[in-house]
C-alpha positions in Angstrom: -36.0 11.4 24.8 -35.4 8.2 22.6 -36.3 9.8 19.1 -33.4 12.3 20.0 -31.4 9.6 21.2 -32.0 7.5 18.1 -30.3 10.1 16.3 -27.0 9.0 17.0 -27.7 6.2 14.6 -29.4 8.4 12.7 -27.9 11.5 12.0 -24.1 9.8 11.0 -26.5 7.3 8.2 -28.2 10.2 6.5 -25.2 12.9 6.5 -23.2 10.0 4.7 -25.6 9.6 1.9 -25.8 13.8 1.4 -22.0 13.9 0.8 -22.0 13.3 -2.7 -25.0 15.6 -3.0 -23.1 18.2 -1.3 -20.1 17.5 -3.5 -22.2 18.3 -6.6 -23.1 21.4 -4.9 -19.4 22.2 -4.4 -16.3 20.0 -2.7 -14.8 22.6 -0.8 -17.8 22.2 1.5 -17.3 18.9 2.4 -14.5 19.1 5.4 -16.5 21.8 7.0 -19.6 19.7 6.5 -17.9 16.8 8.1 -16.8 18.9 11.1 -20.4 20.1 11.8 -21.8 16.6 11.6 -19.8 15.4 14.2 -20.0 19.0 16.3 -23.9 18.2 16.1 -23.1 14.6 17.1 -21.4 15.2 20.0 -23.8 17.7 21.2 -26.8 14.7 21.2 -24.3 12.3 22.6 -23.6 15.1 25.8 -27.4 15.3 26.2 -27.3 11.7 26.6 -25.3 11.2 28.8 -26.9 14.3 30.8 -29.6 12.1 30.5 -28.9 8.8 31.2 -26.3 9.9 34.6 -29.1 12.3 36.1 -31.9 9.8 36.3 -29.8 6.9 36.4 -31.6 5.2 33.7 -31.3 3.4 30.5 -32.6 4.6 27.3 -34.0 1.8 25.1 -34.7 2.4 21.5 -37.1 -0.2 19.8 -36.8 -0.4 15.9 -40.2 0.4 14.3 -41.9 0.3 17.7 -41.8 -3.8 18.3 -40.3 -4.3 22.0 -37.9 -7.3 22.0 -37.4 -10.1 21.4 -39.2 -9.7 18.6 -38.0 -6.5 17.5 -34.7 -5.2 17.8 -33.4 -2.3 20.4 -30.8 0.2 21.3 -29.7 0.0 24.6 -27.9 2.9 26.4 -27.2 2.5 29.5 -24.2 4.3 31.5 -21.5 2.6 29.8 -23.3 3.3 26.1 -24.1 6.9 27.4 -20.3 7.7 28.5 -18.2 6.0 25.3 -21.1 7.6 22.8 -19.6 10.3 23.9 -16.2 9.3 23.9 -16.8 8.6 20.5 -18.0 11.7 19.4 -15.7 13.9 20.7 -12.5 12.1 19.4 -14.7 12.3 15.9 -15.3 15.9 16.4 -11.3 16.6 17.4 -10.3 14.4 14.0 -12.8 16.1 11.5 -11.1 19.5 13.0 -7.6 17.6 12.3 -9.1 16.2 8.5 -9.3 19.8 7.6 -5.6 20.2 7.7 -4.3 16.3 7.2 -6.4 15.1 4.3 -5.7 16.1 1.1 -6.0 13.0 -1.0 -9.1 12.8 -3.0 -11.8 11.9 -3.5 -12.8 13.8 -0.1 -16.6 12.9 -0.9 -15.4 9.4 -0.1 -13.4 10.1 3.1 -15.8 12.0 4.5 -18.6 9.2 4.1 -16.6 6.8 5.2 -15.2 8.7 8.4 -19.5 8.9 9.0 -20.0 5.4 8.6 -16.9 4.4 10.9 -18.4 7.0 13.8 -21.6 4.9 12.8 -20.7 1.6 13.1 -18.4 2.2 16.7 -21.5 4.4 18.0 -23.9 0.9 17.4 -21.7 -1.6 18.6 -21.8 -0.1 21.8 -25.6 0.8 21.6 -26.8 -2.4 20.2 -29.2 -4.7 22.3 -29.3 -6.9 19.9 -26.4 -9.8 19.1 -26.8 -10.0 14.9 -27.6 -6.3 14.8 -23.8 -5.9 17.1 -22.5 -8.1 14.1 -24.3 -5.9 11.4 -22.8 -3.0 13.2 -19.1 -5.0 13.5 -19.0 -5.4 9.5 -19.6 -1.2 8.7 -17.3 -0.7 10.8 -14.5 -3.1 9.8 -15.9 -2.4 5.9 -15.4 1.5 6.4 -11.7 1.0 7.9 -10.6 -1.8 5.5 -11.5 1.5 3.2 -9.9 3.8 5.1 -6.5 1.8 5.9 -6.0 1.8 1.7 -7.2 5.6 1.4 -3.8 7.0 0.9 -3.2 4.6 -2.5 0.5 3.5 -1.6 1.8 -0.1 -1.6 1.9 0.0 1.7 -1.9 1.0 2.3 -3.3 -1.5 0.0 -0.7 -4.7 1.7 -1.9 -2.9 5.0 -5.7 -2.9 4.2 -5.4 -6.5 2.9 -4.2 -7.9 6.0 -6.7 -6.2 7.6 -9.5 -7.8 5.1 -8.0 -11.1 5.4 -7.8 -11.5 8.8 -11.3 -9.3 9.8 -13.0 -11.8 6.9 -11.8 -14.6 9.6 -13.1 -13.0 12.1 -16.5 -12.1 11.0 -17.0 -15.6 9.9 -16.2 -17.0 13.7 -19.1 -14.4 14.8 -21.3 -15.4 13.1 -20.7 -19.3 13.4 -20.8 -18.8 16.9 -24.4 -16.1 17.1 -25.9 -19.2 14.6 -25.4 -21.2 17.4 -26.8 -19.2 20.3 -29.8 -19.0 18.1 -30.1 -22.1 17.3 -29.3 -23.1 20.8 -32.0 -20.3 22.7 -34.1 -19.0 19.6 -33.5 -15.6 19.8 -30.5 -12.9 19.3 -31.8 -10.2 21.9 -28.8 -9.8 24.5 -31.0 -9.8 27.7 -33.2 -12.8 26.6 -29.6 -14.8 26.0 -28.7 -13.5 29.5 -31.8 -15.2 31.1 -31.5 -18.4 28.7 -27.5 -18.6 29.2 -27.5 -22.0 31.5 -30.0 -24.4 29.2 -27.9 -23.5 26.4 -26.3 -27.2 25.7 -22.9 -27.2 27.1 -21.5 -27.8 24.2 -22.8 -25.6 21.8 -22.4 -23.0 24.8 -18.6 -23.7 25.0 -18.2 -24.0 21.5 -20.3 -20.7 20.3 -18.9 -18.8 23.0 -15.4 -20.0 21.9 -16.2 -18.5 18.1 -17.6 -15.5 19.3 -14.2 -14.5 21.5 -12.0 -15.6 18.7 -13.9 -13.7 16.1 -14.1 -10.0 18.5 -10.5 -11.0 19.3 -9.5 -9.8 16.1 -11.4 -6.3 16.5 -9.3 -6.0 19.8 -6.4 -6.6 18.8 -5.6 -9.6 21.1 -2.6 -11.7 20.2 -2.4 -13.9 18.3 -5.0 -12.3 16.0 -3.5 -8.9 15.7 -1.1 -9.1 13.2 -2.9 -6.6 11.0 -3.2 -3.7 13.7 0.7 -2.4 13.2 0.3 -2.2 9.7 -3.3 -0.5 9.7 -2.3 2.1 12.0 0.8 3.0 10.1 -1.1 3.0 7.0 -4.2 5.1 7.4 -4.5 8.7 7.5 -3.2 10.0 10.8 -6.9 11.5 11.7 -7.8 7.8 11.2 -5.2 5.9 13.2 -6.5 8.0 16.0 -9.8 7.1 15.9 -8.9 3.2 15.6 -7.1 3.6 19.0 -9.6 5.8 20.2 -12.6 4.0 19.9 -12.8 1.2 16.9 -11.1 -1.1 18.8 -12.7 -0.6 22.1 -15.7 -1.2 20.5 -14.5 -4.3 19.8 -13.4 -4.6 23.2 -16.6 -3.8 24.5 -18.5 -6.3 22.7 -16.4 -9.3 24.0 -16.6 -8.0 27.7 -21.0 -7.8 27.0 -21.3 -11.2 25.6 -18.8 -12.4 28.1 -20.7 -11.1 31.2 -24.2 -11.6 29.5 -23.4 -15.7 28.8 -21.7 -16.4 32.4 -24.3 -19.0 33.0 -23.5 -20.9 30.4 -21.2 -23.8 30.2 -17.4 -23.3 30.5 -17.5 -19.9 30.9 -14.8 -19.9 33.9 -12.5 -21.6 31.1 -12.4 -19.1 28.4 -12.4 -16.3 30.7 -9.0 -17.9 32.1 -7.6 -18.5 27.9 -8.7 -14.8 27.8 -6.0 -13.8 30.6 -3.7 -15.5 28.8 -4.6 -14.0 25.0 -4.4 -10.5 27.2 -1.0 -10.9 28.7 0.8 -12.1 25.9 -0.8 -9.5 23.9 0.8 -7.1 26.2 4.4 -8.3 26.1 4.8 -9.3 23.0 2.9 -5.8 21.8 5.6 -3.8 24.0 8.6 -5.8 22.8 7.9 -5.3 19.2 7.3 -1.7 20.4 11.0 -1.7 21.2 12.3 -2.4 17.9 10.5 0.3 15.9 12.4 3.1 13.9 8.9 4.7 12.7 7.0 6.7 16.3 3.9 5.9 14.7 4.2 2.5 14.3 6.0 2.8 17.9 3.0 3.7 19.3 0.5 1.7 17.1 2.6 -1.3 19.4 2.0 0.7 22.5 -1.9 1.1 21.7 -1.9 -2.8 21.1 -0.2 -3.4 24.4 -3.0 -1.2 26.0 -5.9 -3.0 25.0 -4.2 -5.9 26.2 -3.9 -4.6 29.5 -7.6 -4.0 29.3 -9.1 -7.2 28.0 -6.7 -8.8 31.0 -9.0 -6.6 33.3 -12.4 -7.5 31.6 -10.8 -11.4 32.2 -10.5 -10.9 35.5 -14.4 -12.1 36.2 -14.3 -9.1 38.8 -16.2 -6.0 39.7 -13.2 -4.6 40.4 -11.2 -5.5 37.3 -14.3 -4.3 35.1 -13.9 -1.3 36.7 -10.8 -0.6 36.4 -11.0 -1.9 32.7 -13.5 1.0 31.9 -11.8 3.4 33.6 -8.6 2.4 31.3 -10.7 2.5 28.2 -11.5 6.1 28.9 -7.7 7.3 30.4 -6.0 5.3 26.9 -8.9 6.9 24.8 -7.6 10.7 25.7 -3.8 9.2 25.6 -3.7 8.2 22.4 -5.9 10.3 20.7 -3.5 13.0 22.0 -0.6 11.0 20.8 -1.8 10.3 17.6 -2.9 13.5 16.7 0.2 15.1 18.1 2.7 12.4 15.7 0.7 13.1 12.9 0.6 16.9 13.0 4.6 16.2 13.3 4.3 14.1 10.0 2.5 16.3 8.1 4.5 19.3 9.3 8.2 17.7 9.1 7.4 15.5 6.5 7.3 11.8 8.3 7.5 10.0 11.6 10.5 8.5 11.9 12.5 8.8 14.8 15.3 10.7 13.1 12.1 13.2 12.2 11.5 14.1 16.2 15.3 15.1 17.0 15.1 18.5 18.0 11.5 18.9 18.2 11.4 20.7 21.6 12.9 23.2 19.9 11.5 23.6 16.6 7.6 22.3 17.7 7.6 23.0 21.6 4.1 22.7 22.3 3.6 19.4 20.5 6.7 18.2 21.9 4.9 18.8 25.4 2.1 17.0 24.6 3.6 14.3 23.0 6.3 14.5 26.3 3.0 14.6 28.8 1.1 11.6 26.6 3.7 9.2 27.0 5.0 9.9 30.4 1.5 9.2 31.2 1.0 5.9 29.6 4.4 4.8 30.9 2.4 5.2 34.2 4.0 7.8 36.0 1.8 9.3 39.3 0.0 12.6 38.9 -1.2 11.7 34.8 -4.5 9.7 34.9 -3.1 6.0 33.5 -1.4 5.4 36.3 -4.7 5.5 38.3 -5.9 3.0 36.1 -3.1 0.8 35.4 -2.7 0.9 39.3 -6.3 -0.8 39.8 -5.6 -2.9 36.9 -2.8 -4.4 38.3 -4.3 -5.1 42.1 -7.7 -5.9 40.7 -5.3 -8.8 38.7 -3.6 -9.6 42.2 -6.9 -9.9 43.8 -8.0 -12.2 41.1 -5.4 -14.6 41.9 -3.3 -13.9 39.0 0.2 -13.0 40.1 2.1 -14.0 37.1 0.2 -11.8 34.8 0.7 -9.0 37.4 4.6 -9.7 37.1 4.3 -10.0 33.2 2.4 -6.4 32.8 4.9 -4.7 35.5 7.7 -6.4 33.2 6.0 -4.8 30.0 5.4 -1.2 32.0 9.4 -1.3 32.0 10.2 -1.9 28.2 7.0 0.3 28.0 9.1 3.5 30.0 12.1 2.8 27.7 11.3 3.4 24.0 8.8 6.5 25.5 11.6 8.0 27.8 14.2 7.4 24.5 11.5 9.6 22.2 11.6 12.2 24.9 15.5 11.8 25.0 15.5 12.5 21.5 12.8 15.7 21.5 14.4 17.5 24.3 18.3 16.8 24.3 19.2 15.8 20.2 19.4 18.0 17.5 18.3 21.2 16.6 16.5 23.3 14.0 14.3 26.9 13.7 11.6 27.2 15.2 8.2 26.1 13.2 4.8 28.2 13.7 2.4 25.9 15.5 -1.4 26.2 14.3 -4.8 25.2 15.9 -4.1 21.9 16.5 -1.4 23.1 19.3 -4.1 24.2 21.3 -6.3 21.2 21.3 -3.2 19.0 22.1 -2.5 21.4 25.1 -6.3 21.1 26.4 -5.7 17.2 25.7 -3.2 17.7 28.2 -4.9 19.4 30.7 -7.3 16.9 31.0 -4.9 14.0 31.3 -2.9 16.0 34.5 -6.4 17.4 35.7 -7.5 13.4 35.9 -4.4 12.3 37.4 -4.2 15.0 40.3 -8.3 13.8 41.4 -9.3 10.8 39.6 -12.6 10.6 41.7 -14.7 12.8 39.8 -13.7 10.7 36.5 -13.9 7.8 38.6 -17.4 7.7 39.8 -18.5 8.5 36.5 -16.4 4.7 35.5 -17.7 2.7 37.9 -21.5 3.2 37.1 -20.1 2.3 33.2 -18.2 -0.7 34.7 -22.0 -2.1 36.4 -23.5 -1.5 33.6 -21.5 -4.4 32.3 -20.8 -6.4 34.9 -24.3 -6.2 36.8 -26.5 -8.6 34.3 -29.3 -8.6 36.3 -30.3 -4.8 35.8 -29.4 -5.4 32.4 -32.0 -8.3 32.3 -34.5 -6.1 34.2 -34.1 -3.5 32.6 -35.0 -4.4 28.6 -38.4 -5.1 28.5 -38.9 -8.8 27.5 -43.1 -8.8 26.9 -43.4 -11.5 29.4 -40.4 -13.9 27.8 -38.2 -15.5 30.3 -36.2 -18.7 31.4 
């Protein structure tokens, strides 16, 4: 069971390295080889997850055989298992989407770095250990630095610069902050800091803790250390942007929300959980007010993702079961949103020739199917009943209320509003402006249209979806099983 499970590590590492083999071979191979990597992938990451939600247990992966502390694990538990597969699919779906929406060369280096990216989201979640989740962190911010430049404008290159800059900063505050855990608790394995998290010094605990949230802040997005996101987005290849929404940054995401939960014994935790309700409500309002002013939908929506993972991180805050729950659950319902609306504005883009809003007049009559989805996507996000974010957004919200934070309740409502206006204007402008021939829809029409099956399917019975969350959302907020869970050879507190 683990040596399959290992390769999800595995298998995205060693197909990288045989691109350029296979391009010596011949090129044309390469988007088809890219699409059956990440077919294979998901395959092992849906036996997983089989695996792991039958028998209800954890599979742990130890590096060269040595259990921690000493050697370093893998550890995928329910929440691993489900976004492993999250992650896979959306990679699958994109490769499909590469064949058609990448033509820039060299191929041979989009394809390794599309493998490394799936790599390095797939082993932040997985990781067990805290400098192997930073090892992880830089090939994926490495590979999408890459990949936000890929299309050689002036816009890419300002775009992956910002992103460099400001990830560089972000890495370094990680790592100042694990340096000091370790120095703190000798040791870097997640469980063992979980069981040392109250004799760390209180202020080394404050202080490394403090680093560590600053530094992920910047892979989530939060404000104000997000100022690259708009520009990445709008900048990559449109299979790319997807998968940043889709599942780089809730890697990110997911990171903070571990370390968070792992270290609540430790000094001032209470204090930067409340700084992180703040971080996630501005994030959203100013993310949906900027959202407002756009003339570009993908950049529109680039916002709209921002302002989403704000309304997560404000649920992972929350220091509740019931917010992390409804945080997971969010993660999941925004992962099928925006992949959907992503892939839907950039087969518009390639199709029509951009994305600006002037470019979408008309389109429920020239492109009807992706003007449904796009239609379905973002009456869903907006929150509306019967499409699955308003399930989600709902617990958010009353798992905020129960948390004692009304104001951020009243500030995300406020956001949902400006959310609904520039969304219900896009529609306004696909169904009811303009005109045009009708344009022959390929493939990709039907994997939008199954995209939206699933979003309505959700949002008529959430349950089945749900159950599947709230198993995820212990696995993160329940530290004890974590604890007991990872073998520690006989190392406590």
């Amino acid at each position: 069971m683990n040596q399959v499970a290992s390769l999800l590590i595995a298998l995205p590492l060693i197909s990288a390295f045989f691109v350029p083999v296979l391009k010596q071979i011949n090129k044309s191979l390469i988007k088809p080889y890219l699409v059956l990597i990440t077919l294979i992938q998901t395959g092992i990451a849906g036996w997983v997850f089989k695996e792991v939600y039958t028998t209800g247990k954890p599979i742990i992966i130890y590096a060269g055989g040595w259990r921690p502390p000493i050697g370093i694990n893998l550890y995928i538990g329910h929440f691993a298992a489900l976004f492993v597969l999250i992650i896979a699919l959306v990679s699958f779906i994109m490769a499909i989407f590469s064949l058609k929406a990448v033509t820039t060369e060299p191929i041979d280096k989009y394809a390794m770095l599309f493998l490394l990216l799936m790599l390095g989201a797939t082993g932040m979640i997985a990781t067990g250990d805290i400098f192997n989740l930073f090892v992880f962190m830089e090939i994926t911010a490495i590979t999408a630095y890459a990949l936000t430049a890929y299309n050689k404008t002036g816009e890419a290159a300002e775009a992956s610069m910002k992103y460099i800059v400001l990830g560089g900063i972000g890495s370094s505050f990680f790592l100042v902050g694990v340096a000091l855990l370790y120095g703190a608790t000798g040791t870097l394995n997640m469980a063992q800091l979980a069981e040392l998290a109250n004799s760390i010094n209180p202020i080394v605990a404050q202080v490394g803790l403090a680093l560590i949230m600053f530094g992920l802040a910047v892979e989530a997005e939060l404000f104000p250390l997000n100022a690259w996101a708009p520009d990445a987005y709008q900048a990559a290849p449109h299979p790319i942007t997807a998968m940043f929404s889709a599942f780089v940054v809730k890697a990110g995401i997911y990171a903070l929300a571990r370390l968070l939960y792992l270290l609540q014994k430790a000094s001032g935790w209470s204090s930067l959980l409340r700084l992180l309700v703040i971080m996630a409500t501005l994030t959203v309002v100013f993310a949906e007010l900027s959202a407002l002013r756009q003339k570009d939908v993908k950049r529109m929506i680039a916002y709209s993702s921002i302002g989403q993972i704000g309304l997560i991180a404000l649920a992972f805050s929350l220091g509740t079961q019931a917010g992390v729950d409804a945080g997971v659950f969010h993660m999941v319902n925004h992962a099928i949103v925006k992949a959907l609306l992503f892939l839907a504005i950039g087969y518009v883009g390639l199709t029509v020739g951009g994305t600006t809003m002037e470019n979408f007049e008309g389109l429920g009559k020239r492109m009807p199917l992706t003007a449904l989805a796009i239609t379905v996507a973002g009456v869903a996000t907006v929150g509306v009943p019967l499409f699955n974010v308003f399930w989600s957004k709902l617990k958010i919200i009353l798992a905020t209320l129960q948390a004692g934070f009304f104001w951020a309740a009243v500030l995300v409502l406020f956001a949902s509003v400006v959310e609904a206006v520039y969304y219900f204007r896009l529609i306004h402008r696909m169904w009811f402006m303009g005109g045009g021939t009708r344009i022959k829809e390929g493939a990709i029409a039907g994997i939008l249209i199954i995209l939206v099956v699933i979003i309505i399917i959700i949002g008529v019975d959430p349950a089945p979806v749900w159950n599947i969350v709230v198993k995820a959302g212990s696995d993160i907020f329940n530290v004890a099983d974590y604890v007991k869970n990872v073998p520690l050879m006989g190392v406590g507190a």
